[in-house]
Every structure is written in C-alpha cells, then in structure tokens.
C-alpha positions, 0 to 999 in steps of 0.5 A: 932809096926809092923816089916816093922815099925822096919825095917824102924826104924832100917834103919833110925838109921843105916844110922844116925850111925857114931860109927862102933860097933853101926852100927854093932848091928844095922846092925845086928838087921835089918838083922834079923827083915829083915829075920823075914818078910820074914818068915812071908811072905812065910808063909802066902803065904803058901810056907813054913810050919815054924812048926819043923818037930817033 
C-alpha cells in the first residue's frame, strides 16, 4: 500500500469514526502518514537532506 493509499484509508475511517478516543487515534495516524508524504516529497524534490547531520 502506498502512503496517499493510507492517507485515503485513514481518511475514509476517520469520517466513519463516531467514538472520540478512536477517532483520536486515527486521527492521530493520518497526521503522521500526512507528515511522511511531505517528507517524501521534498526529498525527492531535492529541498530537504533527511539525512541526521553526524
């Protein structure tokens, strides 16, 4: 599965989420999955070195 395919999975559940502490999780999961795109992103396009600096 790729991350835009998480991102829509865990987008489709949190909006079928009625428990607060569930939704909470996953809303917690979409915003990290969200982040790791965004970090793949701008390292492919070069913006960014990811690598820790030692």
């Amino acid at each position: 599965m790729t991350i835009e395919q998480q991102i829509e999975e865990l987008r489709a559940e949190l909006n079928a989420c009625i428990e607060p502490a569930e939704r909470g999780q996953i809303q917690a999961e979409l915003e990290i999955a969200q982040a790791e795109l965004i970090v793949m992103l701008v390292e492919q396009d070069g913006s960014i070195e990811a690598e820790p600096p030692f």
